[in-house]
C-alpha positions as a printed NumPy array, in Angstrom:
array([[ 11.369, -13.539, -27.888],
       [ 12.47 , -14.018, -24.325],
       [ 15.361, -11.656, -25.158],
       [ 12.911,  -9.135, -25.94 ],
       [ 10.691,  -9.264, -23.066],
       [ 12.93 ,  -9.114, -20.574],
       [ 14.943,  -5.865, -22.261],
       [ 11.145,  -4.507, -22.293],
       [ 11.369,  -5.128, -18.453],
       [ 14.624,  -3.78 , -17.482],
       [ 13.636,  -0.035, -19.789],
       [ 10.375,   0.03 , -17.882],
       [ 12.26 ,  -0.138, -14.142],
       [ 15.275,   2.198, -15.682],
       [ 11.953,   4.707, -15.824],
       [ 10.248,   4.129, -12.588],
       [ 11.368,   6.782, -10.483],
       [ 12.614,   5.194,  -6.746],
       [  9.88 ,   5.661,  -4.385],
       [ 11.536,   7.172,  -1.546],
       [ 12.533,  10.16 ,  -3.879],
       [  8.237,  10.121,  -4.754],
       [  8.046,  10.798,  -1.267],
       [ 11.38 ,  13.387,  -0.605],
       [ 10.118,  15.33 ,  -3.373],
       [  6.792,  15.711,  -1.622],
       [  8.798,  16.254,   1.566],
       [ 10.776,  19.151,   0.263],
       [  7.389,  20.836,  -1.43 ],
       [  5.221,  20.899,   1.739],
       [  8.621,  22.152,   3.984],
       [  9.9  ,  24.559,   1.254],
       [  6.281,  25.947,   1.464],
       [  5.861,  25.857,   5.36 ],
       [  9.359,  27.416,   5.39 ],
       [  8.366,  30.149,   3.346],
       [  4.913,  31.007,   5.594],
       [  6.136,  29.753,   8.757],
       [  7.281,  33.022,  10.751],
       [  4.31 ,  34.74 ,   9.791],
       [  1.878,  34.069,  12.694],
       [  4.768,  35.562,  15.159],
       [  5.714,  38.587,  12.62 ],
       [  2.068,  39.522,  11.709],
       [  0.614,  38.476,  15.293],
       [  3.049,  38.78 ,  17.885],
       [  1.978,  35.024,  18.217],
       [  4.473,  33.352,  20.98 ],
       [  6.368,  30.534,  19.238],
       [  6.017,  28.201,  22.264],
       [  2.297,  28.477,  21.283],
       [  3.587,  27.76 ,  17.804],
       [  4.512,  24.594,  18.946],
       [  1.56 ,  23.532,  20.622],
       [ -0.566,  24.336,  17.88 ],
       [  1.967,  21.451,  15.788],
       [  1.537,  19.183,  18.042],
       [ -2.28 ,  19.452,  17.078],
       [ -1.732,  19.374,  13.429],
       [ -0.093,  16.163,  13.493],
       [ -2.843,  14.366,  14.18 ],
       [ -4.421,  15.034,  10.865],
       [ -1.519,  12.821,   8.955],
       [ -1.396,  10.388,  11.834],
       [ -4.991,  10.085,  10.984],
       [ -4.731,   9.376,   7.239],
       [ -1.902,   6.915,   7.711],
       [ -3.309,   4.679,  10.367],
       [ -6.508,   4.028,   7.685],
       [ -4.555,   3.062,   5.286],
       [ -1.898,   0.588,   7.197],
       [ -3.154,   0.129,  10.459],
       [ -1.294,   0.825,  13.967],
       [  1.018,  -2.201,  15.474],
       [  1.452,  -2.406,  19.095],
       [  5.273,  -4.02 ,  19.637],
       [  8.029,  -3.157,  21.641],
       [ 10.676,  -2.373,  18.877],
       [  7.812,  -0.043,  17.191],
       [  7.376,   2.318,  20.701],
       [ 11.239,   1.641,  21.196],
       [ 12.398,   3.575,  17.855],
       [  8.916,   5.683,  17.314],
       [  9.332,   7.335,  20.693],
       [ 13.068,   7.819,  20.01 ],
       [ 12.093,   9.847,  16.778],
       [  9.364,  11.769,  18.52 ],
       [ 11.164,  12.647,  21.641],
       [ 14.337,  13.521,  19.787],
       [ 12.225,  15.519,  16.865],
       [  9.893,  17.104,  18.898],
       [ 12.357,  17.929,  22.014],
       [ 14.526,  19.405,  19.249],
       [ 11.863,  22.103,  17.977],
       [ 10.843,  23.008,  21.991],
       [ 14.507,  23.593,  22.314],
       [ 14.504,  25.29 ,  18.601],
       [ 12.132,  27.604,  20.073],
       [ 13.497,  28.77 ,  22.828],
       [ 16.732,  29.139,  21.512],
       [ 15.475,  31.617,  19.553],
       [ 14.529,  33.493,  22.16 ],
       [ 18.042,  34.352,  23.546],
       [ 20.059,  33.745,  20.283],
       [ 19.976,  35.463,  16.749],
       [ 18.175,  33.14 ,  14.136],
       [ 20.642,  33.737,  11.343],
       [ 23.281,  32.149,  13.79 ],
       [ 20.857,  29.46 ,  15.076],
       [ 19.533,  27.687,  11.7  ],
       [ 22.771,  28.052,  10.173],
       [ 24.331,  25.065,  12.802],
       [ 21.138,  23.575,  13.365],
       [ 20.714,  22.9  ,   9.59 ],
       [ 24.08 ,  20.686,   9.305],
       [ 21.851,  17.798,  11.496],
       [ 22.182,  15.534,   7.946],
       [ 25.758,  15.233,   8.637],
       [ 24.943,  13.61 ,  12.014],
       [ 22.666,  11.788,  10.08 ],
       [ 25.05 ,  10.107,   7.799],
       [ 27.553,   9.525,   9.884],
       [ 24.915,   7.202,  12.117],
       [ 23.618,   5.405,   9.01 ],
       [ 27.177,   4.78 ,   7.96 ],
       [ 28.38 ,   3.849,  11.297],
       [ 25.79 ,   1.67 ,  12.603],
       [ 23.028,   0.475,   9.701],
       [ 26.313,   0.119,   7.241],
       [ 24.816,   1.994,   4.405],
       [ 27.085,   2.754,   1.278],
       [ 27.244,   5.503,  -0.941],
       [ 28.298,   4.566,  -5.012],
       [ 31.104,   7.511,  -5.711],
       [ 28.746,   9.157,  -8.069],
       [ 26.579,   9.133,  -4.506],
       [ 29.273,  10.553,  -2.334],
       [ 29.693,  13.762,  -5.158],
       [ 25.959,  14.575,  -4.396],
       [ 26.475,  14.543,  -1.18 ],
       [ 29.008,  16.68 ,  -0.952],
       [ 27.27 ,  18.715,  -2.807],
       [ 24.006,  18.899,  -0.988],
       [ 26.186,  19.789,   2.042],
       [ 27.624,  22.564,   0.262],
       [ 24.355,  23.995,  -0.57 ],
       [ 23.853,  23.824,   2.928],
       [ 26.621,  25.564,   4.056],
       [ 26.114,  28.348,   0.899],
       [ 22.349,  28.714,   2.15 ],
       [ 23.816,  29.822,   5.682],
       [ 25.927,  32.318,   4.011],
       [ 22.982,  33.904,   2.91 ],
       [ 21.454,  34.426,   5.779],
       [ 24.327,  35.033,   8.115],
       [ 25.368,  38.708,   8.889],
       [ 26.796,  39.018,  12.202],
       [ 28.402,  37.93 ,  15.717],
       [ 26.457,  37.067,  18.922],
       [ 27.742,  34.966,  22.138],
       [ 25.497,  33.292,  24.632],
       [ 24.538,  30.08 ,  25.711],
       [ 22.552,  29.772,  22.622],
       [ 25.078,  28.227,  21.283],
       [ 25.389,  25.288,  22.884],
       [ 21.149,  24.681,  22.437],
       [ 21.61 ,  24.932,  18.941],
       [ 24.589,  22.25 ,  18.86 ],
       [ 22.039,  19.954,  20.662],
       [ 18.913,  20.704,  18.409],
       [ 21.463,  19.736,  15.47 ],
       [ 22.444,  16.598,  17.24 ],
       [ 18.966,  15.956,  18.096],
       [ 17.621,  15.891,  14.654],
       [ 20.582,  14.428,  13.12 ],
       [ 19.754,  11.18 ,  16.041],
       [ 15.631,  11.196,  14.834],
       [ 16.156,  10.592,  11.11 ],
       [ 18.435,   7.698,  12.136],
       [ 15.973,   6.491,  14.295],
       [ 13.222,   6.622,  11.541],
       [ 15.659,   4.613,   9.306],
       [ 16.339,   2.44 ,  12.205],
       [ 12.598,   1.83 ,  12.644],
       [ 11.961,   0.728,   9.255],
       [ 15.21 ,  -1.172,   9.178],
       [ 14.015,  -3.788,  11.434],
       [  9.807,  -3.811,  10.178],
       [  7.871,  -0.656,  12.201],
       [  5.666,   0.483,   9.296],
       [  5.056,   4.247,   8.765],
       [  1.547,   4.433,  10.426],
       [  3.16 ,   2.935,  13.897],
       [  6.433,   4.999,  13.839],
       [  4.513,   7.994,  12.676],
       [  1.436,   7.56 ,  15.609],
       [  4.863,   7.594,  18.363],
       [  5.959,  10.384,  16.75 ],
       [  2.933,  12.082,  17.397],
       [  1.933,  11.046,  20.816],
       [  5.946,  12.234,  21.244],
       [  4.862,  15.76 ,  20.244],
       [  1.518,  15.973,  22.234],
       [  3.439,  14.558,  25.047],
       [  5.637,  18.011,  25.24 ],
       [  3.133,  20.556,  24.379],
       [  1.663,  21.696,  28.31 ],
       [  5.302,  22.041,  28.454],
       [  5.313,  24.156,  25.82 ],
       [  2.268,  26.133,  27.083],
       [  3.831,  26.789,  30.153],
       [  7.076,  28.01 ,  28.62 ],
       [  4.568,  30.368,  26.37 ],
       [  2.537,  31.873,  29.796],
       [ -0.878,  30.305,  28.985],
       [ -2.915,  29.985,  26.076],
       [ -3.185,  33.251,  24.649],
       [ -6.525,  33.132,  24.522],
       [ -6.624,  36.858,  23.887],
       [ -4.531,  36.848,  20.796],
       [ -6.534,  37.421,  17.19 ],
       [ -8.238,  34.372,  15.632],
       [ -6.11 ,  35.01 ,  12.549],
       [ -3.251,  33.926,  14.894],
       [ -4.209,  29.88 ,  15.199],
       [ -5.589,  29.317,  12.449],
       [ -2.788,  30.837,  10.433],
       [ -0.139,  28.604,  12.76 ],
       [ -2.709,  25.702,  12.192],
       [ -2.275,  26.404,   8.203],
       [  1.353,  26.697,   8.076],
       [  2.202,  24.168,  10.619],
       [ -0.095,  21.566,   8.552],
       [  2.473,  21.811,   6.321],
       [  4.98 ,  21.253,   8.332],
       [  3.001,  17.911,   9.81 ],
       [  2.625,  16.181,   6.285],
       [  6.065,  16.959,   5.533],
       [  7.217,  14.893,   8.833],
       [  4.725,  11.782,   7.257],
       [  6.724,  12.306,   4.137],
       [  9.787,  11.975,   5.854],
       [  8.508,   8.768,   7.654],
       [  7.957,   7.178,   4.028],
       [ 10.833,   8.562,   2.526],
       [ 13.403,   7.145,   4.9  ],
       [ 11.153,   3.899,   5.113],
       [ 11.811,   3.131,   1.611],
       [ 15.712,   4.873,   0.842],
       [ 18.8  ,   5.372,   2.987],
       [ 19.263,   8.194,   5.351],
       [ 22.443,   9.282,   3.9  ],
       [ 20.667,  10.081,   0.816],
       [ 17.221,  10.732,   2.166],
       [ 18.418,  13.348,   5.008],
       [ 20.654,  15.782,   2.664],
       [ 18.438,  15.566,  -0.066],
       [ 15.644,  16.611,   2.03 ],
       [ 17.703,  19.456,   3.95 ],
       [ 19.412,  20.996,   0.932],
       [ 16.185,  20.911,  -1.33 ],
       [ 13.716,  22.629,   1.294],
       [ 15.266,  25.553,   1.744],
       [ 16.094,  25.692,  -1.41 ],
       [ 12.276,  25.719,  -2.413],
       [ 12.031,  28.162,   0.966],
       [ 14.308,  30.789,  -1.154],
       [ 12.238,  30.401,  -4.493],
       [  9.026,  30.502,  -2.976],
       [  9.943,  33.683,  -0.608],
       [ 11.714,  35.328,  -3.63 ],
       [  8.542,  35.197,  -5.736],
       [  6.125,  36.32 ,  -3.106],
       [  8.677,  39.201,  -2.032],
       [  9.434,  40.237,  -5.751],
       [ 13.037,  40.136,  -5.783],
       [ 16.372,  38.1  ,  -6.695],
       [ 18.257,  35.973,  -4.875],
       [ 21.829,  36.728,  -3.938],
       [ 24.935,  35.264,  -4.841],
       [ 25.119,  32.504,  -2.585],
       [ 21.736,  31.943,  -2.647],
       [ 21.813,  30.991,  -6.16 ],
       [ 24.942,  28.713,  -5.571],
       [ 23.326,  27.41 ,  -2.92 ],
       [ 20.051,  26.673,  -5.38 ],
       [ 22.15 ,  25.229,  -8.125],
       [ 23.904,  22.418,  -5.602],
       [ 20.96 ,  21.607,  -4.101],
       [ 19.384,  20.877,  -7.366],
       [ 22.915,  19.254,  -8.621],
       [ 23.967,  17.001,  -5.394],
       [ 20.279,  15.891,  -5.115],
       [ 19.795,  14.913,  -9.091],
       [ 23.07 ,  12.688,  -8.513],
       [ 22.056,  11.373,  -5.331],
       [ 18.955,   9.845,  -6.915],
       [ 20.761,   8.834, -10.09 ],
       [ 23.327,   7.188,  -8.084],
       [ 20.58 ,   5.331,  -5.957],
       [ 18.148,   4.406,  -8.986],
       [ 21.247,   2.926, -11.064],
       [ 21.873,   1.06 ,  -7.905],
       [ 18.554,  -0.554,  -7.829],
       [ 19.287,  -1.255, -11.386],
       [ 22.616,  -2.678, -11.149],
       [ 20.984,  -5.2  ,  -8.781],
       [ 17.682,  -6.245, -10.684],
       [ 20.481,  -6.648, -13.785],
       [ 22.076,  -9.429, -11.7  ],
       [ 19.381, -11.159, -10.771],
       [ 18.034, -11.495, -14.259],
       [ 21.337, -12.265, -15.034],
       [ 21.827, -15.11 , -12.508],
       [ 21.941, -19.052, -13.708],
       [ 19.1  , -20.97 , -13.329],
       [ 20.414, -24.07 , -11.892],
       [ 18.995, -27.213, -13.292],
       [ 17.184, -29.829, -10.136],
       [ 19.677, -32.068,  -9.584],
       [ 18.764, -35.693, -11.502],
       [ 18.434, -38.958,  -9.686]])
């Protein structure tokens, strides 16, 4: 009877789905989305992408506002050390993004900027110790590939400039924040508290980023904000998602998942609205994405299993008699 209960147990958790790939699943649907829709404010409206920014750093208060009502904000050092450490890095990164592409072509920018998970990994294998089970390293190496293919897709050309050496830093800059995010939850920052620091992070930058864009742009059409506002929504619930997804799994999983299924959803999501196919690489780059991040998650949930197996399996040791 006993026997039976507890294999009852073990088939229910071999169902349960982790919860950090709940929340990288979200992630990936509110970015592949956003990445679809997110150049259309500047293409339809001429709208600066400075102004872009500022308008984010607005729309993050909206998840920053859910979160905190639901876990409550917590005012210690270690939480503004590693908070403002993501924010600075995250949002510096996307000022940086956006003026880099200003002088440099985007299919040359995004392609370096998008290998940031491999700074990622490296960090959480270096210095939080993390381990990947070999069925874990094959996904890997196949969400990387995905990336790679995806930048084949979109690259079609040479440019030189100091570009270049903006994008390096953007990669290295976003690579360092989902690190820190781990880092945070590593040593007890909940979401709300790392997700608040990211925010003040962003609204910290953003007269910068008005300045960089000549004003306000008060004159532009109202179509202009409030489409930015739409899209960049998005964008801002994705970044909570990202909190809670690398609260709850590593960031060597959590990071190339994340940056291989996006864009992946990006291509899908364009390709229907536009009415066409994708191209060679693009479907490669689909078809690892889907691959490397279906073993990742395996490879993490038979993990968690492997370890609840031992502990039911453990001796009970008898009190010691008198």
């Amino acid at each position: 009877m006993v026997t039976t209960e507890r294999t009852g147990s073990t088939t229910g958790r071999r169902k349960r789905l982790p919860s950090w790939a709940v929340y990288a699943a979200l992630l990936v649907l509110f970015w592949g989305v956003w990445g679809a829709f997110s150049s259309a404010p500047t293409t339809l409206y001429d709208y600066p992408s400075f102004m872009v920014y500022a308008v984010w750093s607005v729309t993050m208060i909206v998840p920053a506002a859910f979160i905190l009502t639901r876990q409550g904000f917590e005012w210690t050092r270690r939480g503004a050390h590693w908070g403002i450490a993501a924010g600075l890095t995250g949002a510096a990164g996307q000022l940086v993004l956006f003026y880099d592409l200003t002088i440099g072509p985007a299919y040359l920018v995004f392609p370096i900027v998008s290998v940031s998970p491999a700074i990622t990994v490296l960090m959480a294998l270096a210095f939080l110790h993390e381990r990947l089970r070999p069925l874990g390293v094959v996904g890997l190496v196949a969400a990387m590939l995905a990336i790679v293919f995806f930048n084949l897709s979109s690259t079609g050309g040479r440019a030189e400039g100091p570009w270049l050496l903006l994008a390096v830093l953007v990669m290295v800059a976003w690579g360092a924040q989902a690190y820190f995010l781990r880092k945070a939850a590593t040593v007890g920052v909940n979401d709300a508290t790392t997700f608040t620091w990211m925010t003040v992070s962003g609204l910290a930058l953003a007269p910068l980023a008005i300045v960089l864009a000549g004003g306000l742009h008060l004159d532009a059409p109202w179509q202009a904000p409030a489409l930015t506002f739409g899209t960049q929504l998005l964008n801002a619930v994705g970044a909570l998602f990202l909190v809670m997804a690398l609260s709850r799994g590593k960031a060597s999983v959590v990071a190339p998942v994340a940056n291989a299924l996006a864009p992946a959803l990006t291509v899908i999501v364009s390709l229907i609205a536009l009415a066409t196919l994708p191209t060679v690489f693009a479907t490669i780059a689909i078809l690892l994405a889907l691959g490397g991040s279906a073993l990742m998650v395996y490879a993490d949930e038979s993990r968690g299993e492997d370890v609840a197996s031992g502990a039911e399996q453990q001796p009970k040791h008898e009190p010691a008699r008198r």
